[in-house]
N, CA, C and O atoms as a printed pandas DataFrame, in Angstrom:
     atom_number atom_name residue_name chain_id  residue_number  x_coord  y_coord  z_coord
0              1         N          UNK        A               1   72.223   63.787  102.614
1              2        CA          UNK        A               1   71.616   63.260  103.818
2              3         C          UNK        A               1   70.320   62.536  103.433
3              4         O          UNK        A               1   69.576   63.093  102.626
4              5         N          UNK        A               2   69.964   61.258  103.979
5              6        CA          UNK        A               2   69.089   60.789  103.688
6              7         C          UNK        A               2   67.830   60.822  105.068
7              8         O          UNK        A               2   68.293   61.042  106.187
8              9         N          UNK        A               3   66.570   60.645  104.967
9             10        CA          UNK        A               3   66.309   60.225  105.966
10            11         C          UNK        A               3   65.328   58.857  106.150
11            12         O          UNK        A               3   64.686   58.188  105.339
12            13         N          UNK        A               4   65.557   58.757  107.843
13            14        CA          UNK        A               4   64.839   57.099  107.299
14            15         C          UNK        A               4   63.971   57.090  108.777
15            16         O          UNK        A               4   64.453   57.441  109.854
16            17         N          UNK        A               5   62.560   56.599  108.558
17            18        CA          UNK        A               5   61.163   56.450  109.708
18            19         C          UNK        A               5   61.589   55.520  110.372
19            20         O          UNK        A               5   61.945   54.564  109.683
20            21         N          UNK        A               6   61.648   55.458  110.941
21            22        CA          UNK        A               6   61.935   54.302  112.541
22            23         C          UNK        A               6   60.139   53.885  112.437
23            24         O          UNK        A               6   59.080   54.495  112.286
24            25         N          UNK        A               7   60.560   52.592  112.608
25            26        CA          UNK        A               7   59.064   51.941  113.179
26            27         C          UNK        A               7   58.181   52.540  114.072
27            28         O          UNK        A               7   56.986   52.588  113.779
28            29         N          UNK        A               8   58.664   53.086  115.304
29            30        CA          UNK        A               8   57.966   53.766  116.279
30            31         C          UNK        A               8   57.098   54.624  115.603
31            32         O          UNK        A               8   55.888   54.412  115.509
32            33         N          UNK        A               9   57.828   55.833  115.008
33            34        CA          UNK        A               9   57.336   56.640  113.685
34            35         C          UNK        A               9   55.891   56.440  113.246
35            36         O          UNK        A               9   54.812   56.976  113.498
36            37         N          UNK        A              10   56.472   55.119  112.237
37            38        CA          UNK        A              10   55.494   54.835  111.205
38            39         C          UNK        A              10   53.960   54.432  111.897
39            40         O          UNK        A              10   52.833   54.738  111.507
40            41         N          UNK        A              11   54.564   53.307  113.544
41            42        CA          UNK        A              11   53.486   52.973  113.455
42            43         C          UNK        A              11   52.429   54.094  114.431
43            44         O          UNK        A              11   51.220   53.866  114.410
44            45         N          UNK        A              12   52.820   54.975  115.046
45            46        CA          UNK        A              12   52.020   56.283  115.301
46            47         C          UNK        A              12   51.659   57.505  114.346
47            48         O          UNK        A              12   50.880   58.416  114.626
48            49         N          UNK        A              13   52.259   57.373  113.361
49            50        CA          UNK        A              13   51.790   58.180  111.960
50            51         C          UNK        A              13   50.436   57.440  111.728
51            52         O          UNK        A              13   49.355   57.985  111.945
52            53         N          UNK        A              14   50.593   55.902  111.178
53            54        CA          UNK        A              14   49.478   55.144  110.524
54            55         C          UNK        A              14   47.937   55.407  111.916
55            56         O          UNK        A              14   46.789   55.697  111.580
56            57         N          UNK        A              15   48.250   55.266  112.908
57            58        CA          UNK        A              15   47.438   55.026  114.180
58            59         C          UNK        A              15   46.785   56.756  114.216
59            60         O          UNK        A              15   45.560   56.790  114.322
60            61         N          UNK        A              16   47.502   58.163  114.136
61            62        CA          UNK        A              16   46.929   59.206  113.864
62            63         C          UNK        A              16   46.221   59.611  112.441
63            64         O          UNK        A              16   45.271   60.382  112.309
64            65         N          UNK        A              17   46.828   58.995  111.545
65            66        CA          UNK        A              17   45.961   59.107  109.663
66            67         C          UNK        A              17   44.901   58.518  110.260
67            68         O          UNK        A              17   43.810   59.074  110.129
68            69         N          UNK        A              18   44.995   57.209  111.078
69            70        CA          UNK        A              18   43.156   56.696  110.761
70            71         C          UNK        A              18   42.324   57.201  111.854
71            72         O          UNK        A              18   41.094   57.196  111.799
72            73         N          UNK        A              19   43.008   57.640  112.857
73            74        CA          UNK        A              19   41.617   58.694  113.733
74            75         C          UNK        A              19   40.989   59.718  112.961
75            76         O          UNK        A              19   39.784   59.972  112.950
76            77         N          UNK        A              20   42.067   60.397  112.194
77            78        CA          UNK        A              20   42.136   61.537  111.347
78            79         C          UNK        A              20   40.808   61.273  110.714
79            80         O          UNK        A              20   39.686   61.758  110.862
80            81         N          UNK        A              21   41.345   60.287  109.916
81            82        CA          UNK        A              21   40.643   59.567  108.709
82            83         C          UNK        A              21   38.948   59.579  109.041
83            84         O          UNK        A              21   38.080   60.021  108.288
84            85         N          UNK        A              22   38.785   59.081  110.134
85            86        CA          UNK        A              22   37.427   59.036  111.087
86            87         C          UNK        A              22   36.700   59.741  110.835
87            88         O          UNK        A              22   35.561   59.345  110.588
88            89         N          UNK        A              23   37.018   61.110  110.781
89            90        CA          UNK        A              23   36.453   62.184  110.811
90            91         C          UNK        A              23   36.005   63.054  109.023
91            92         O          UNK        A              23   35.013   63.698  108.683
92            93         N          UNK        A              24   37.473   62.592  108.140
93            94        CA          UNK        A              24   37.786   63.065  107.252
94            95         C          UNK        A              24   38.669   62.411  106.509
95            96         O          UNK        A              24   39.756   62.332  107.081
96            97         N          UNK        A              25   38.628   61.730  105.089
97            98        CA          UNK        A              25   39.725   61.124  104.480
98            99         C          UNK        A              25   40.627   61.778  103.637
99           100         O          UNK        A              25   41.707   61.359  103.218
100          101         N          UNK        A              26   39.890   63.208  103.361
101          102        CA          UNK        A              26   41.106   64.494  103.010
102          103         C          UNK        A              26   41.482   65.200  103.344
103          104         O          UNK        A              26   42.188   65.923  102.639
104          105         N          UNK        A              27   41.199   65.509  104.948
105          106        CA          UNK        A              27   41.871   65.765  105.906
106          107         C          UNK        A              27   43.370   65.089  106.274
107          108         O          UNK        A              27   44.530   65.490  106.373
108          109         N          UNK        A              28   42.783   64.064  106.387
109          110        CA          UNK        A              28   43.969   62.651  106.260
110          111         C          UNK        A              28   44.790   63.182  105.870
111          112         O          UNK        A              28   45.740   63.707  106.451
112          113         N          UNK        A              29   44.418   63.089  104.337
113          114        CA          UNK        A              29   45.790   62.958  103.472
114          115         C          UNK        A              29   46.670   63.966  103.585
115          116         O          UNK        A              29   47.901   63.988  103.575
116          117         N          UNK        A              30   45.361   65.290  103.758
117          118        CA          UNK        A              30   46.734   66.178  103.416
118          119         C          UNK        A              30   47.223   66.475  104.645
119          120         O          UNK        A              30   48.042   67.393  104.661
120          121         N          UNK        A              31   46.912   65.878  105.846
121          122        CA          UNK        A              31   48.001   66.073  106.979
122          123         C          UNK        A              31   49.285   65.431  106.748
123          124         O          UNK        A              31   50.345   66.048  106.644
124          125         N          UNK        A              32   49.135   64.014  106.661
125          126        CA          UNK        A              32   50.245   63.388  106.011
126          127         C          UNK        A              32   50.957   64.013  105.015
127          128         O          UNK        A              32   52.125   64.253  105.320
128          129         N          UNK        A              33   50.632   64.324  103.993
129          130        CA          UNK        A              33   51.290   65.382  103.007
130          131         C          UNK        A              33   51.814   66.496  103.147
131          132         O          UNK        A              33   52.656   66.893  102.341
132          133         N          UNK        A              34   51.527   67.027  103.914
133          134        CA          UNK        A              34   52.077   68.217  104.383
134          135         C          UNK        A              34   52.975   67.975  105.333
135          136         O          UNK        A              34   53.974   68.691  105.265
136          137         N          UNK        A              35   52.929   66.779  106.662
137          138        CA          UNK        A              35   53.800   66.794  107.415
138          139         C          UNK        A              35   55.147   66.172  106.512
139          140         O          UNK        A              35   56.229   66.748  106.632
140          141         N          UNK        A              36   55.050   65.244  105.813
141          142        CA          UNK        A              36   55.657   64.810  104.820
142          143         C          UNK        A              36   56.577   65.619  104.343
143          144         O          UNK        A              36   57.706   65.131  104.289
144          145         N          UNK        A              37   56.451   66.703  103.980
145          146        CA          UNK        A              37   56.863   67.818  102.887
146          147         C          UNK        A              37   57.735   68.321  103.939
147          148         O          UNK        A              37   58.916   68.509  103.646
148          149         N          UNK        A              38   57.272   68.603  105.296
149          150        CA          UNK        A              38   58.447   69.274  106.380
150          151         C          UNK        A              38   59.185   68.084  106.805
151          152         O          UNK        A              38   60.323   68.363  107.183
152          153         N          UNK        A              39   58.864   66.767  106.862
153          154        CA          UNK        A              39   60.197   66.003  106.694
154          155         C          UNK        A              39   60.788   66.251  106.063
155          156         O          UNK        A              39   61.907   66.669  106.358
156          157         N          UNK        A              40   60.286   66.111  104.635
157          158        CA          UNK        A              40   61.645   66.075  103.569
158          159         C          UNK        A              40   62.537   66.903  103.801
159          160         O          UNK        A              40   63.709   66.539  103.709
160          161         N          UNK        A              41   62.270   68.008  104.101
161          162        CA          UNK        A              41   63.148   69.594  103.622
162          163         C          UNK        A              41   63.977   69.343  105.001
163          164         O          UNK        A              41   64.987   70.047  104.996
164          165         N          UNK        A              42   63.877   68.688  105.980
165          166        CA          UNK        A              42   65.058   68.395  107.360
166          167         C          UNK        A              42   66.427   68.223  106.344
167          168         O          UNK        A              42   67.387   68.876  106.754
168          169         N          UNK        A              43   66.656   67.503  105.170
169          170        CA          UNK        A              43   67.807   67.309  104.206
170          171         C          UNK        A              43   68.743   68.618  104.595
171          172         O          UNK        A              43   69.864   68.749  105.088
172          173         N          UNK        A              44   67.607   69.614  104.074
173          174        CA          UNK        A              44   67.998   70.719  103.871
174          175         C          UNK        A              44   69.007   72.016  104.837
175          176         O          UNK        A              44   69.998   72.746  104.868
176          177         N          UNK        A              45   67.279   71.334  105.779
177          178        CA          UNK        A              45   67.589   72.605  107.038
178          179         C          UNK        A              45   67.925   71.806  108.411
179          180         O          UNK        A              45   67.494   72.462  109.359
180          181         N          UNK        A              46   68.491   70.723  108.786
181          182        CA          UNK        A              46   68.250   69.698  109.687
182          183         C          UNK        A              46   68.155   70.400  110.878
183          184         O          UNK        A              46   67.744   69.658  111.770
184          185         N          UNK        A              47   68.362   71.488  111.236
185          186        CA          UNK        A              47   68.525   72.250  112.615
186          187         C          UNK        A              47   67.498   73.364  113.057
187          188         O          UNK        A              47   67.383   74.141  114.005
188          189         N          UNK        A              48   66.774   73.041  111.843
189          190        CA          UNK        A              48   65.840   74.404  111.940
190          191         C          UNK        A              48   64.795   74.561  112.789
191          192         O          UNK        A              48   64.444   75.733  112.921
192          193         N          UNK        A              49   64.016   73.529  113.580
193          194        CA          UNK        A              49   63.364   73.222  114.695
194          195         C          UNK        A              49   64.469   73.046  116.106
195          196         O          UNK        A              49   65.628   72.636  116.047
196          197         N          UNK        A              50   63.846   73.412  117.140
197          198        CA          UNK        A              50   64.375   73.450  118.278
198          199         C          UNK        A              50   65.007   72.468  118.681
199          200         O          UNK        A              50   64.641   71.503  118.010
200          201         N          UNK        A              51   66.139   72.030  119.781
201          202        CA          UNK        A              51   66.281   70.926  120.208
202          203         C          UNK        A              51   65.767   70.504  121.308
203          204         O          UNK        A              51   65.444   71.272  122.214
204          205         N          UNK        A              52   65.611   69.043  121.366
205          206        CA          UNK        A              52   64.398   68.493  121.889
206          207         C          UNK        A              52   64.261   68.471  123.194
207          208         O          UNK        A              52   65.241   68.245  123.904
208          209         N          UNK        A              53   62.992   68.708  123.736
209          210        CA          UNK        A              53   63.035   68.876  125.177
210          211         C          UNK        A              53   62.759   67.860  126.236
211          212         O          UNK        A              53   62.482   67.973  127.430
212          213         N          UNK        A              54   62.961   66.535  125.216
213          214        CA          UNK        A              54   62.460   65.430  125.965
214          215         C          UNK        A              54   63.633   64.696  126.283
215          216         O          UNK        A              54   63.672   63.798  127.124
216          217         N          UNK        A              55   65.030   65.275  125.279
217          218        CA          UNK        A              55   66.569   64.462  125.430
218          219         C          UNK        A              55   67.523   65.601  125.598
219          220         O          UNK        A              55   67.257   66.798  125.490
220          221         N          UNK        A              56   68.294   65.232  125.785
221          222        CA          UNK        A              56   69.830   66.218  126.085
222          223         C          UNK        A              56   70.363   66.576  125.533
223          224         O          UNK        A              56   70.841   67.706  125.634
224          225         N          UNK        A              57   70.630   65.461  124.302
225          226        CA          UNK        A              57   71.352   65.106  123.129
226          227         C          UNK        A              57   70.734   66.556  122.078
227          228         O          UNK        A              57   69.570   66.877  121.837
228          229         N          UNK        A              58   72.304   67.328  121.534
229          230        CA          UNK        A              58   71.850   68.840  120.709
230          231         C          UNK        A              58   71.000   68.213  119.559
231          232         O          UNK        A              58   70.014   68.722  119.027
232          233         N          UNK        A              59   71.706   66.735  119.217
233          234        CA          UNK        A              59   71.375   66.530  117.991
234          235         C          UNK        A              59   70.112   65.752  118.042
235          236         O          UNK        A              59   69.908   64.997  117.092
236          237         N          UNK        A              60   69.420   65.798  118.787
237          238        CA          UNK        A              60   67.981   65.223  119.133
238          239         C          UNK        A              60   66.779   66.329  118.704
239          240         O          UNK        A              60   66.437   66.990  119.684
240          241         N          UNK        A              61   66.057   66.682  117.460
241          242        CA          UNK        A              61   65.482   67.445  117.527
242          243         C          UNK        A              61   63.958   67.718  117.643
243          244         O          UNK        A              61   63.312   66.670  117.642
244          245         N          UNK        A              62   63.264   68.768  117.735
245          246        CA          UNK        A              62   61.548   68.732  118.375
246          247         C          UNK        A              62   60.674   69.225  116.888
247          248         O          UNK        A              62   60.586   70.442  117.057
248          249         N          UNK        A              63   60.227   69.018  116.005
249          250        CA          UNK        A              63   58.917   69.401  115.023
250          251         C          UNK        A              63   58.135   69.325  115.378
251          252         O          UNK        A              63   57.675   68.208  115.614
252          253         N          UNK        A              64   57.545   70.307  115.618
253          254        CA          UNK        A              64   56.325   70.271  116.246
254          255         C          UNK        A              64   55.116   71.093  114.696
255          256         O          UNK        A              64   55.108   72.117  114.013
256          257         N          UNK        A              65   54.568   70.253  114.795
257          258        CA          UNK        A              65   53.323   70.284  113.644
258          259         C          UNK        A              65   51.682   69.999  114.270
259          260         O          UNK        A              65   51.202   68.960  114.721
260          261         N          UNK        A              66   51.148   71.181  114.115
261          262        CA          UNK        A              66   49.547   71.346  114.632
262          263         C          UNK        A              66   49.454   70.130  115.431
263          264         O          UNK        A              66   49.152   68.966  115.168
264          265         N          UNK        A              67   49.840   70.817  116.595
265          266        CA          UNK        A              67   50.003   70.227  117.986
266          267         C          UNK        A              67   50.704   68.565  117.878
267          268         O          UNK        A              67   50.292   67.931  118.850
268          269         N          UNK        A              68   51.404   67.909  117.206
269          270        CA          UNK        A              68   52.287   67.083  117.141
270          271         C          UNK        A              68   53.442   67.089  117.083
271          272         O          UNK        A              68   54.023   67.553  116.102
272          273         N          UNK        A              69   54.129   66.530  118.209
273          274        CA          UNK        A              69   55.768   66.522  118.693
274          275         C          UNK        A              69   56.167   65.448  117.313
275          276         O          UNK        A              69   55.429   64.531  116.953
276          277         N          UNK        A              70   57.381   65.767  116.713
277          278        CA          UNK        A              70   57.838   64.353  115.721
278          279         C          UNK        A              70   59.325   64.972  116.130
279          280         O          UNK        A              70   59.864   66.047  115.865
280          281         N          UNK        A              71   59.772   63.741  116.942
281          282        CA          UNK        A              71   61.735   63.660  117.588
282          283         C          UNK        A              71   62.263   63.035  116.467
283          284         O          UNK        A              71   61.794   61.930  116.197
284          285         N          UNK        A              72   63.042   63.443  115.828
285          286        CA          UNK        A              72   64.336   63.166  115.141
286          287         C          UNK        A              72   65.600   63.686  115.987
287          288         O          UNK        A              72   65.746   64.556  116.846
288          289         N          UNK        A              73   66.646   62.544  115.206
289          290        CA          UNK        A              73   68.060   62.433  115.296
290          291         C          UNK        A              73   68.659   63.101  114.778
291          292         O          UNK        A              73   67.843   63.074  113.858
292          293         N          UNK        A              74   69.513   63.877  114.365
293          294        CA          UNK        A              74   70.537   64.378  112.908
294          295         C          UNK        A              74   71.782   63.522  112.881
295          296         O          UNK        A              74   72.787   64.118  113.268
296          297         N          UNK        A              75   71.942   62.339  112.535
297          298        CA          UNK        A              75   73.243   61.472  112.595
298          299         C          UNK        A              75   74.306   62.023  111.502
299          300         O          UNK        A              75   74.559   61.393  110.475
300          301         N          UNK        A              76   74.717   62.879  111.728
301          302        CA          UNK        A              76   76.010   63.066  111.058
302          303         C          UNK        A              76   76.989   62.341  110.426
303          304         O          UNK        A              76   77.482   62.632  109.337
304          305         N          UNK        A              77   77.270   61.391  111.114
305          306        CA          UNK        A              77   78.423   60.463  110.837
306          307         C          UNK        A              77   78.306   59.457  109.938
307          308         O          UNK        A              77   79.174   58.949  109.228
308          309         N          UNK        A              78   76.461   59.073  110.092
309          310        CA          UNK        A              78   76.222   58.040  108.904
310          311         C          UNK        A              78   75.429   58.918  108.006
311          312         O          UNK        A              78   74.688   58.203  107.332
312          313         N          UNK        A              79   75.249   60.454  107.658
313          314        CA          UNK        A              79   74.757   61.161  106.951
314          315         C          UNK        A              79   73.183   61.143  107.101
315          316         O          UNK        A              79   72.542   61.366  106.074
316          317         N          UNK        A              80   72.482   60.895  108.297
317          318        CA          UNK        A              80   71.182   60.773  108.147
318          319         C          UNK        A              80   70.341   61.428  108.644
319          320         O          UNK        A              80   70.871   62.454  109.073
320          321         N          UNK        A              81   68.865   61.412  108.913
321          322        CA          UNK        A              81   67.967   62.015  109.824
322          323         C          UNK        A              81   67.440   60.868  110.036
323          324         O          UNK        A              81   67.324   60.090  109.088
324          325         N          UNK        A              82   67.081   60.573  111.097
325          326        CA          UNK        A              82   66.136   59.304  111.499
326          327         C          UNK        A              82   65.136   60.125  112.694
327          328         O          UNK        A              82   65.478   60.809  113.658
328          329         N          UNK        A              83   63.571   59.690  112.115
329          330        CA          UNK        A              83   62.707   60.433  112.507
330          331         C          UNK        A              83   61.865   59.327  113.363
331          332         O          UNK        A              83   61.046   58.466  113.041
332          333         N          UNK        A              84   62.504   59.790  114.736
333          334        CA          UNK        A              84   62.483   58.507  115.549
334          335         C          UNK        A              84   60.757   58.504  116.233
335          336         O          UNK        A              84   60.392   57.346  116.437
336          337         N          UNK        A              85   59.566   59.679  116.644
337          338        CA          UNK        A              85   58.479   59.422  117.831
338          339         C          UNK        A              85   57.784   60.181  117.050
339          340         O          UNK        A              85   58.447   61.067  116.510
340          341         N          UNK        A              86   56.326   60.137  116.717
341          342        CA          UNK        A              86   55.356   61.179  116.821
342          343         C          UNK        A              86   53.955   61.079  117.523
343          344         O          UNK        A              86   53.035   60.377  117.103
344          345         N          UNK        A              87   53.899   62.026  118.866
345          346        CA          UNK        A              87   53.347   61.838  119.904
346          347         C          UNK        A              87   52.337   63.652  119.713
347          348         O          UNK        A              87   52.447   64.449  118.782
348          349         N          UNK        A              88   51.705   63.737  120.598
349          350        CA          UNK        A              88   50.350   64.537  120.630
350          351         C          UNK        A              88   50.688   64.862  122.291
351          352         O          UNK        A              88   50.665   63.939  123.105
352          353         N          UNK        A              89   50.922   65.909  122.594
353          354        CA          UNK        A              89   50.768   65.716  124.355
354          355         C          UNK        A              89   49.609   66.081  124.782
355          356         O          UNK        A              89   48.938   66.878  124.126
356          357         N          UNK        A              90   49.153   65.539  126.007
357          358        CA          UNK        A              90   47.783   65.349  126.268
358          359         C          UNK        A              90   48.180   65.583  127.909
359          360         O          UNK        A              90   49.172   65.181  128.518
360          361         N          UNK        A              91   47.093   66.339  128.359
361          362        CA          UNK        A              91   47.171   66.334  129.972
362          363         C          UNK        A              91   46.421   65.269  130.466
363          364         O          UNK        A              91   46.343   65.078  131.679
């Protein structure tokens, strides 16, 4: 299984590293790095986070990382994870 960042993704990853960054540039990193590291291992465990409460779809799933939602897909059929939103909910 491979997985692959959807634009949406990337460009709210890059937009949270540099608030991050604001504050702290090794903070930064190792948020990225670490969230990073629980992407990767989705290969592994693709089901191991809840399914998502924002879609219907089983195979729609929720990671939630120090207070950040990140929605992935589990596409089966083309062998993938596509790690489609990462959002912060805010009242």
């Amino acid at each position: 299984m491979t997985i692959v960042r959807k634009r949406e993704y990337l460009d709210g990853m890059k937009n949270i590293i540099s608030f991050i960054a604001r504050d702290s540039v090794s903070r930064a990193k190792s948020f990225k790095q670490q969230l990073d590291s629980r992407i990767d291992d989705l290969v592994h465990f693709p089901y191991k986070y809840r399914q998502s409460i924002h879609h219907t779809n089983n195979e729609v799933r929720d990671l939630v990382y120090k207070g950040y939602t990140i929605v992935y897909r589990i596409n089966i059929v083309d062998d993938k994870i596509e790690i489609l939103e990462i959002f912060k909910w805010t009242k």
